[in-house]
C-alpha positions in Angstrom: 25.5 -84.6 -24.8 22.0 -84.7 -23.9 20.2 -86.6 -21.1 16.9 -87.3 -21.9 14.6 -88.5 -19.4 13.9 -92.0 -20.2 11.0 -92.8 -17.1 8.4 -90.1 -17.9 5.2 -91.8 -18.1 3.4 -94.0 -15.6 4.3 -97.1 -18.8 7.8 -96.7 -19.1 8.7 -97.7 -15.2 9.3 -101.0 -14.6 7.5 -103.0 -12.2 10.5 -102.8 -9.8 11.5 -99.4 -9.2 14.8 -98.3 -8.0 15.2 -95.0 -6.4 16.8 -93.6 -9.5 13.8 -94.6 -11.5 11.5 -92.7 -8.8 14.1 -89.4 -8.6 13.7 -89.3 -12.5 9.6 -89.8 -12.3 8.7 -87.7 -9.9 11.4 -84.8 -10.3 13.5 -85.1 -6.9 16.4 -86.1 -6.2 17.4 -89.4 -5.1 18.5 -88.2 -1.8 14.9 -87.3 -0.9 14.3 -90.7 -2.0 16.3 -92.2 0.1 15.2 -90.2 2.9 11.5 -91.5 2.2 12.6 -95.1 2.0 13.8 -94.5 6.0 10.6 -93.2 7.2 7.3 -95.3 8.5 5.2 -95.8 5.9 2.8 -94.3 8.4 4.5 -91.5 8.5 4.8 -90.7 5.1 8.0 -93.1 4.2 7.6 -94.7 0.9 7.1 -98.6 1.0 9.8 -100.8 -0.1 11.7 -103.7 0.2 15.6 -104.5 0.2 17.5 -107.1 -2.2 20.8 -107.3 -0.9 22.0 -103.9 -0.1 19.8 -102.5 -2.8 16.2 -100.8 -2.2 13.5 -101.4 -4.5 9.6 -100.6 -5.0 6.7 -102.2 -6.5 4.8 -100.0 -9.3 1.3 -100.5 -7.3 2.8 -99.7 -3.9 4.4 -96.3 -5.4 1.2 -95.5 -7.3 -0.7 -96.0 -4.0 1.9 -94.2 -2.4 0.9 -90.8 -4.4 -2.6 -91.1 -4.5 -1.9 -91.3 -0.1 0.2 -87.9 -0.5 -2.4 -86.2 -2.7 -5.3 -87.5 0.2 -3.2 -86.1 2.9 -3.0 -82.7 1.0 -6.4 -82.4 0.0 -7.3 -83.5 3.4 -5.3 -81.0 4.8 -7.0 -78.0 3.0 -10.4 -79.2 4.0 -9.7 -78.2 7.5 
């Protein structure tokens, strides 16, 4: 049995992500997800918003969310 990844471009994720959907994306696991969702957006954290007991982001706010990381690090080597 094979698992093929099913979320592997930018146009196959839905406009509401889940954390599975971003663990599959961006290759992590959804621990580290997890762990993102809990920290200040300031600090890093990825934005989201709760339905029920279940976490979800918007497409934009993830998508803004990695152009932020790749800032920080190009930022970073700059210095």
């Amino acid at each position: 049995m094979s698992t093929t990844k099913q979320f592997t471009t930018w146009e196959s994720l839905p406009d509401a992500l889940t954390a599975a959907h971003i663990a599959e994306f961006l290759g992590i696991s959804r621990k580290t997800v997890y762990e993102l969702f809990k920290l200040d957006v300031q600090h890093g954290g990825i934005p989201n918003f709760e339905i029920g007991a279940s976490k979800r982001v918007e497409k934009a706010d993830l998508e803004m969310w990695i152009a932020e990381q790749k800032q920080k690090k190009s930022s970073s080597r700059a210095v």
